[in-house]
N, C-alpha and C positions, 0 to 999 in steps of 0.2 A: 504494500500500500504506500507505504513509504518512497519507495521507488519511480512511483508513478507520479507521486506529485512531486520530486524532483522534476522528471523526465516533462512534465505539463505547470510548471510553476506559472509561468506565464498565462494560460489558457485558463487554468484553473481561479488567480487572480482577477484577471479581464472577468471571467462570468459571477466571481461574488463581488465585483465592483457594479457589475451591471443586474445584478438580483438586487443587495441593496438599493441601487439609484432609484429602481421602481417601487421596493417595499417601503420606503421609505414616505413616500406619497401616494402610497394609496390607497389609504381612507382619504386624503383629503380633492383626489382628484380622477381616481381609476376605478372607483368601486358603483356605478353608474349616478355620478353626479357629481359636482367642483364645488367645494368650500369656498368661492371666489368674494366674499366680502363686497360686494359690486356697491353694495349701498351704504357703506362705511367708508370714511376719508383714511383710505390706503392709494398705493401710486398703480393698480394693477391694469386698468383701463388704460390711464397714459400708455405704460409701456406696450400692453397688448396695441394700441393704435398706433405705438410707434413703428410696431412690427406690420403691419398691417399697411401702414404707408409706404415702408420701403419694400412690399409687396408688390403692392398700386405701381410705385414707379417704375420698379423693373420691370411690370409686363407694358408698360410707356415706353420704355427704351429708356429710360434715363436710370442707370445704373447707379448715380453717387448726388443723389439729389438732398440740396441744401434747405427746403422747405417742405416741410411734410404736408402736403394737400389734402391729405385724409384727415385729416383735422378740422374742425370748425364747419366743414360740409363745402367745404373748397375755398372758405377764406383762407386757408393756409394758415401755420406755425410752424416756427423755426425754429423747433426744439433740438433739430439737428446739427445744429453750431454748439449747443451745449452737452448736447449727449449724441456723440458721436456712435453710429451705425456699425462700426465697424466689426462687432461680435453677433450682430442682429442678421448677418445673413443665412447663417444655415434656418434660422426661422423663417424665413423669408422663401427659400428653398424649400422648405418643406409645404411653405402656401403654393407654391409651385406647382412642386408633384401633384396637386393635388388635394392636400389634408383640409381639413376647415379650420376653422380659428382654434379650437378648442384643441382637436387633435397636435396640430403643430406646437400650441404652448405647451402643452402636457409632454410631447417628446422633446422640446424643447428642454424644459423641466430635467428630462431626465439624463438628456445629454450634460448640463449644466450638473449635476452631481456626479456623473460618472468621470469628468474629468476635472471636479475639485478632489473626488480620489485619488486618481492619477497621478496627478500632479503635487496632491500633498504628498503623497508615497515616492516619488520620486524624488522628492524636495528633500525631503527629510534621508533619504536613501544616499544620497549624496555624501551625507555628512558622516551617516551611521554606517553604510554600508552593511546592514543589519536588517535581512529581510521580516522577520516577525517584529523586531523594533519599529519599521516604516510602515508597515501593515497596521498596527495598534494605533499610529498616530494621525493614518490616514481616516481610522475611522472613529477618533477622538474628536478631531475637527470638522469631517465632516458632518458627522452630526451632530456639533456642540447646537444646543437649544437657542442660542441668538441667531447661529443660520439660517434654522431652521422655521424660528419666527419669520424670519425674512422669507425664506422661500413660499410658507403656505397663509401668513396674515398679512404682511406686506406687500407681498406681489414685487419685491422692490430690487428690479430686474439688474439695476447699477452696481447696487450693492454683492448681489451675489455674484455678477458678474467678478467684480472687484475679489471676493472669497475665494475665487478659481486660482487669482493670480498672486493672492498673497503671499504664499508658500515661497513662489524665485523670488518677492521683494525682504523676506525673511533671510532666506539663503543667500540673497545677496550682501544682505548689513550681516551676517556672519562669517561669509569670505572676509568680506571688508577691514572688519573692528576688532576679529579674532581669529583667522585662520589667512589663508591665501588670497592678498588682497587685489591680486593680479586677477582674481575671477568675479572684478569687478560688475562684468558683463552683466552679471543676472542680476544683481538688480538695476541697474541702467532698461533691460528690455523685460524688469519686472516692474518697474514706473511704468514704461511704458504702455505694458499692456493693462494696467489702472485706468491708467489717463485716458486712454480710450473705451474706458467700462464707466466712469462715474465722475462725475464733477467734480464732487466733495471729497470724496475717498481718500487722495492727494493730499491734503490739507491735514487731515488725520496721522497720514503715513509720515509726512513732513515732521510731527510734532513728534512721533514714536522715534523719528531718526535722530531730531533734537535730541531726546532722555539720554538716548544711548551717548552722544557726542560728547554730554556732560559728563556720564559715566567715565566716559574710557580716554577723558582730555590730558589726562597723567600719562598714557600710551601711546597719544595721540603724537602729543610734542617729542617723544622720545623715539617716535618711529611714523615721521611726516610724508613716508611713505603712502600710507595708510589715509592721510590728508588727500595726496595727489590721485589717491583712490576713487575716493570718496566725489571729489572734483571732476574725473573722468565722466564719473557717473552718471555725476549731475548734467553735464555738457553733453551728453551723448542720446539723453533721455530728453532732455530739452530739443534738441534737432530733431529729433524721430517725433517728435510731438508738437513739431511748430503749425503742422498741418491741421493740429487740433486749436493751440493756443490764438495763432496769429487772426484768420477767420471771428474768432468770438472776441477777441479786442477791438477788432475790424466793427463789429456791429454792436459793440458798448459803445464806440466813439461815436456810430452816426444814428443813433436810437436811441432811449429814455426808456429803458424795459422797468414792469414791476419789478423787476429782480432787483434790483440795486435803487427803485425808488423809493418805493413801500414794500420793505422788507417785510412775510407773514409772520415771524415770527423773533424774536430774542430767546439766544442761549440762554439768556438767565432766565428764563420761565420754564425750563425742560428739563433740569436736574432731577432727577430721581431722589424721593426721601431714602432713608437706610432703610425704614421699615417697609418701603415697597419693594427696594431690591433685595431685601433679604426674603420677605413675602412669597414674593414670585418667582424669584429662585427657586427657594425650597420647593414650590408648586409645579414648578417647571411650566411655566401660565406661559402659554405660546398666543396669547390675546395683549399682553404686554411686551416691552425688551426687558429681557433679564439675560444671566448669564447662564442661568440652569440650575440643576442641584448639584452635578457633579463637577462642575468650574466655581459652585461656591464653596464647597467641602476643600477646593484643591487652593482656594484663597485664602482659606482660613488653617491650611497645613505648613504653606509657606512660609509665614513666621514661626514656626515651630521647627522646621527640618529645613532651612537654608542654611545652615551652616555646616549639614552633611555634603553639600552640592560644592565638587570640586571645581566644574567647569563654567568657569567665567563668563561665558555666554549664556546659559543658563539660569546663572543667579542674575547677570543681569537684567534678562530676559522678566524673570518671575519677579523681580524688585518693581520693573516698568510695567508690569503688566498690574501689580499692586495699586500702584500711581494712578495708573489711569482709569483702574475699577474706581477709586477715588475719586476722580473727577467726573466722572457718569453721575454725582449724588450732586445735590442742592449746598453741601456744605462746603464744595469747593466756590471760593468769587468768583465766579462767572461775570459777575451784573462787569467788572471793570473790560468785559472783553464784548461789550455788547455795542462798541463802537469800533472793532476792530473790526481784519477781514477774519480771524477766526470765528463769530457771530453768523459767518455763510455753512458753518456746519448745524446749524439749527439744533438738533439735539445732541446731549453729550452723552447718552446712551449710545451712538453709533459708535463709541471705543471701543463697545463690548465683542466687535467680532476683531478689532485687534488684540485684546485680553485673551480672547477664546484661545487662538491661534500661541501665543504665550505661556498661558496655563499648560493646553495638550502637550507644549514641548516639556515644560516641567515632568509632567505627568509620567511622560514618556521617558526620557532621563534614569525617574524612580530610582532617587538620592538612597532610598533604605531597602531597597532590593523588595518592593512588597508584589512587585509584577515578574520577579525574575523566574519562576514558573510559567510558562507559554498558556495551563491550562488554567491559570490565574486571569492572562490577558484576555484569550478566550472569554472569560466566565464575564470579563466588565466589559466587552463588548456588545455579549447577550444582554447586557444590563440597560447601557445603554439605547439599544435595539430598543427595549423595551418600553425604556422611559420616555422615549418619539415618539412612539404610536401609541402610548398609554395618553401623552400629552396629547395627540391630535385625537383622540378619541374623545378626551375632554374638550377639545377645542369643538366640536362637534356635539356635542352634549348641551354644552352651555351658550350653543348659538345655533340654535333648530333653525334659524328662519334665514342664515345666510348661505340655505342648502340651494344651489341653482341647477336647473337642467344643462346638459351641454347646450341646447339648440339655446338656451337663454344667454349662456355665456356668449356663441358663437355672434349675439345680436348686438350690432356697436355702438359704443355710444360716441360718437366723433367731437363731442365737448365736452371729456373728461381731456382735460389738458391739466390737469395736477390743480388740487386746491389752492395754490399760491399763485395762479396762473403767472406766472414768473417770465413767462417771453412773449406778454404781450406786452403792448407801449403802453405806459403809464397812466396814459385817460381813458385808453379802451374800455368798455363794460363787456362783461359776458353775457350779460342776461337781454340786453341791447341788438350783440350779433346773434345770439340766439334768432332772434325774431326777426331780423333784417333781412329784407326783402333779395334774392341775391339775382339783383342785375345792373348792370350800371345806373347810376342817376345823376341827373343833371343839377347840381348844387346853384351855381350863379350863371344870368347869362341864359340863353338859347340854343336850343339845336335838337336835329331828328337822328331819334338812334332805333336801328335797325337790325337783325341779323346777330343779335347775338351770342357768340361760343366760348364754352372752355373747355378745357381738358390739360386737366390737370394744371401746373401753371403759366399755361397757356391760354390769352385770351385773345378776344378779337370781338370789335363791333365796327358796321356801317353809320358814320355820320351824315347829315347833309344841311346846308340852312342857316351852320353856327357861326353864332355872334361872341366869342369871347366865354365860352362854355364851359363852365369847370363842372369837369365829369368824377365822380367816384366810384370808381372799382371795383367788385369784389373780391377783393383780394388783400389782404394787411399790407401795406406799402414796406415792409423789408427793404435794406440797402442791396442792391443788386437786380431787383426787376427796374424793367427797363422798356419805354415804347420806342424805340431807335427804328426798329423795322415797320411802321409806320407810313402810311401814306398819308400825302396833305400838312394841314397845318395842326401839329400836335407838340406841345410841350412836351418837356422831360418828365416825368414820374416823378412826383413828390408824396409825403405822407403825410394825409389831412388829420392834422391833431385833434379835430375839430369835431372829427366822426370816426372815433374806434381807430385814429390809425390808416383809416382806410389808402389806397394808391389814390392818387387825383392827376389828372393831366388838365389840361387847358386846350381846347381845339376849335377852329376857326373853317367856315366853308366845308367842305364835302372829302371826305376820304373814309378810310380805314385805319383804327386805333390796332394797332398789333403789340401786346404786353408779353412778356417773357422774361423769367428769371433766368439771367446771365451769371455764370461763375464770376467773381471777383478778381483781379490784378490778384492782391494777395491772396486770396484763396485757392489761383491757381500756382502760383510759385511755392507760395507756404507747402503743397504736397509735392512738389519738383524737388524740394530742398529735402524732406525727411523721406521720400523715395530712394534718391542719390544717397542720403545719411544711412540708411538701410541697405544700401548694394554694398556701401564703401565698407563697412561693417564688415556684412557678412563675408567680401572679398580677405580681408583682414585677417579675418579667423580662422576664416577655409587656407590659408596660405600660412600660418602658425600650428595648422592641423598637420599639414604637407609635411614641412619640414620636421616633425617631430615624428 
C-alpha cells in the first residue's frame, strides 16, 4: 500500500486537493441550491457581474475591455481600472463553453481552492521540503474559517483571489529577511499577482512587510544585502504592475469618483470588540470575520511556547501575526488613521487572513512536537474538515431565507455595483440611473435624433436640424470615450456633472454622433512596459537556469 502511494504521490494528492475543493462547499452551493446572501450587503453580485461583463465582451470581440457595460444596463462602470480582470478569465471561459452563471461561479469556486492548495503546498514545500509537513499546512490555510467566511458569506472574489497568492508573497519575505535573498523573485511576482487580484490587499501586505523590516532592522544593517533584496523586489513588482497602477491614477486625475470623495466608511468604526472576536471565534460564526476556533486556540498558545520556536522566521512570523490579531479589535487607535491612505482598507478584520496564513505556519512548525505523529496530523485535519461544514451547516440553519435557486442566482442584477458605489462620479445617484430613460436626450439647444444604437460601448445616433445641442448619452462619460469618428459638427465628449456623470457632446446641423471607448496613451504603454518587464524577467531566469 505503501508503495503505491509513493509510486502515485502526485495523482493521489491532485484528487484529495480536488475532493476537498468541492467538499468543502457543498452544503453551501452543490447540494441543489446556493447560500448566495443576494439580499444582504456582501460584494457577491458585483463580482459575479464582473465576470459576466468580461463574458459580454469577449463574445464582442473586445478581449481586455476597460469599462464593464454589463453594468448599470449599458450605462457602463469602470470597475475594471480598479479591479483588474486578469484572474476572471477562466470564469469567463467557462461562460463560454457554455455553463450558466451559476455553474461557472461554483466551478469557478472550486478551481479557486484547488489551487490555494496547491500553491500553499508548494509554498510551504519549498522551504520544508517535507511532504506530510506541506500537506498539513496546505490544508490548515486552506481552510482557516476567515477564508472560508470569505469564500461562502462574502462572495468577496479579490480577497480570495489575493489567499491563492499569499503563500509566494510569504515565501518571498522568507527568502528575503531569513534564508536566500537572491530568491527575491517570488515575492516581487507574489505582489504581483495580489495587485492584480484586489485593491486593498497591497496595503495590508505592505504593512505585514513593515513588522517584519522593524523586526529584523538589526540584520538588516549588518547584511544590506538583504536591503538590495528587498529593493529588487519592490522595483520589479512595480513595472509588472504599472499596467495596473498607471490606468487608475490616469482616471483619479480626470474624475471625482465616490471612492476618494465620500469615503462609505472609516476604519475607526470597524474594529472588532475582544468579546466579539473571541465570541465568534470560538463559534466559528462564518456570518461574521473571525479567525476560527483553531487560529484562536493557536493565538492564545503562542505566548506560552514561543520560546520553544528556534526558527526566527517563525517567531517572527507568530509575534506579527499576534500584532495584527490586535489591530483587527477597536482597542487599537484607528480613529488617528482615519485620515490617512491606510483608512482605504475599511475594515481591520481583513488582517485576519494574513494572521490565518501566520498562525498555520506556526502551527505547522509545532515548537513541542504535539503533531510529530503523521496520524496526529491526520486526526486535526479530520477536525478541521469538520468544523467547515459543521460551520456552514450552521451558517445555513441560522439563515433559512438566504437559501436561493440556481435559476434565481443565475438572474442579474446589473446594479449591484458594491454598496459604496465607489466608481461612480461623485454626484451621480443610483436610484436616478436606475430609472433613467436610456436614450440620448437633448439637454440645451435643439435638434432631431434619430436611429439610435448601442452595443456595448458603442454608440451611435442620427442628428438633423441642431442649433447648439447638448446631447446626453447613455453612457457614464469615463476619461477615454471618445466621439472623434463622428460625422458633422460634434464636440468632444465631456462629462455632464450635472446629470449622473452622464457623456455630453455639443452638435450643430445634420450628421452622425459615433461614441466609442478608446484605450488611453497611458493605458496602452503602461501594458507595453510591464509586458516587456515580464519577457525581460522571464529571459533572465531562463538564462540563470541554462547556465546552472
Amino acid at each position: 500500500m505503501k508503495k503505491i502511494f509513493v509510486q502515485h504521490k502526485l495523482l493521489l494528492t491532485t484528487l484529495l486537493f480536488l475532493f476537498t475543493s468541492i467538499i468543502s462547499i457543498y452544503l453551501t452551493g452543490l447540494d441543489g441550491h446556493i447560500w448566495s446572501f443576494l439580499t444582504l450587503s456582501n460584494d457577491g453580485r458585483f463580482h459575479v457581474m464582473r465576470m459576466e461583463g468580461l463574458y459580454d465582451s469577449i463574445k464582442q470581440g473586445v478581449f481586455f475591455p476597460v469599462v464593464n457595460m454589463s453594468f448599470l444596463d449599458g450605462f457602463g462602470y469602470i470597475s475594471n481600472i480598479f479591479y483588474s480582470n486578469l484572474w476572471l478569465y477562466p470564469a469567463a471561459f467557462l461562460r463560454l463553453a457554455g455553463l450558466s452563471v451559476f455553474q461557472s461561479f461554483v466551478m469557478y469556486y472550486v478551481l479557486l481552492n484547488f489551487c490555494t492548495f496547491s500553491i500553499s503546498f508548494w509554498a510551504y514545500y519549498q522551504v520544508s521540503h517535507r511532504y506530510n509537513q506541506s500537506l498539513f499546512f496546505s490544508f490548515l490555510y486552506t481552510l482557516s474559517t476567515y477564508r472560508i467566511f470569505d469564500l461562502v458569506r462574502r462572495f468577496d472574489v479579490g480577497e480570495i483571489l489575493t489567499m491563492v497568492f499569499l503563500p509566494i508573497v510569504i515565501l518571498g519575505v522568507y527568502e528575503i529577511f531569513y534564508a536566500d535573498q537572491k530568491k527575491w523573485v517570488y515575492l516581487a511576482l507574489g505582489m504581483v499577482a495580489v495587485i492584480y487580484s484586489h485593491a486593498l490587499s497591497p496595503v495590508l501586505i505592505a504593512i505585514f512587510i513593515g513588522l517584519v523590516v522593524i523586526l529584523r532592522i538589526a540584520n538588516l544593517i549588518k547584511e544590506p544585502q538583504r536591503i538590495v533584496a528587498l529593493v529588487n523586489a519592490i522595483l520589479v513588482s512595480l513595472v509588472l504592475s504599472l499596467a495596473y497602477f498607471l490606468p487608475m491614477i490616469e482616471q483619479l486625475r480626470h474624475t471625482q469618483f465616490k471612492l476618494t470623495y465620500a469615503p462609505l466608511i472609516n476604519v475607526s468604526q470597524t474594529g472588532l470588540s475582544w468579546q466579539n472576536l473571541f465570541n465568534w471565534s470560538m463559534n466559528n460564526d462564518l456570518y461574521n470575520g473571525n479567525i476560527g476556533l483553531v487560529m484562536l486556540i493557536t493565538a492564545g498558545l503562542i505566548p506560552l511556547t514561543i520560546w520553544k520556536v528556534k526558527n526566527k522566521a517563525v517567531r517572527d512570523f507568530a509575534i506579527i501575526g499576534e500584532l495584527l490579531l490586535f489591530m483587527t479589535t477597536d482597542i487599537f487607535p484607528w480613529k488617528y488613521f482615519d485620515k490617512t491612505p491606510v483608512n482605504m482598507i475599511q475594515f481591520p478584520w481583513r488582517f485576519d487572513m494574513i494572521v490565518s496564513i501566520l498562525f498555520a505556519i506556526f502551527l505547522t512548525y509545532d515548537a513541542l512536537d504535539w503533531f510529530k505523529a503523521d496520524w496526529k496530523k491526520i486526526g486535526l485535519i479530520f477536525i478541521i474538515l469538520g468544523i467547515t461544514l459543521g460551520s456552514e451547516q450552521a451558517l445555513i440553519k441560522n439563515h433559512p431565507r438566504e437559501e436561493d435557486s440556481y435559476a434565481e442566482f443565475n438572474r442579474l442584477d446589473v446594479y449591484s455595483i458594491g454598496s459604496g458605489e465607489e466608481y461612480l462620479p461623485k454626484n451621480a445617484d443610483l436610484d436616478i440611473l436606475y430609472k433613467a430613460t436610456h436614450k440620448p436626450q437633448v439637454k440645451n439647444g435643439t435638434a432631431k435624433l434619430s436611429d439610435f444604437k448601442q452595443r456595448g460601448s458603442q454608440i451611435s445616433f442620427d442628428f438633423q436640424n441642431a442649433k447648439s445641442a447638448q446631447v446626453d448619452v447613455p453612457i457614464i462619460g469615463y476619461y477615454g470615450y471618445s466621439a472623434k469618428k463622428s460625422k458633422g459638427q460634434v464636440s468632444r465628449l465631456t462629462m455632464d456633472q450635472k446629470n449622473n456623470g452622464l457623456g455630453q457632446v455639443t452638435i450643430n446641423g445634420t450628421g452622425t454622433v459615433q461614441i466609442n471607448y478608446y484605450p488611453t496613451f497611458i493605458q496602452k504603454i503602461s501594458k507595453i512596459i510591464s509586458l516587456v518587464g515580464l519577457i525581460i524577467l522571464s529571459f533572465i531566469f531562463l538564462l540563470k537556469k541554462l547556465k546552472k
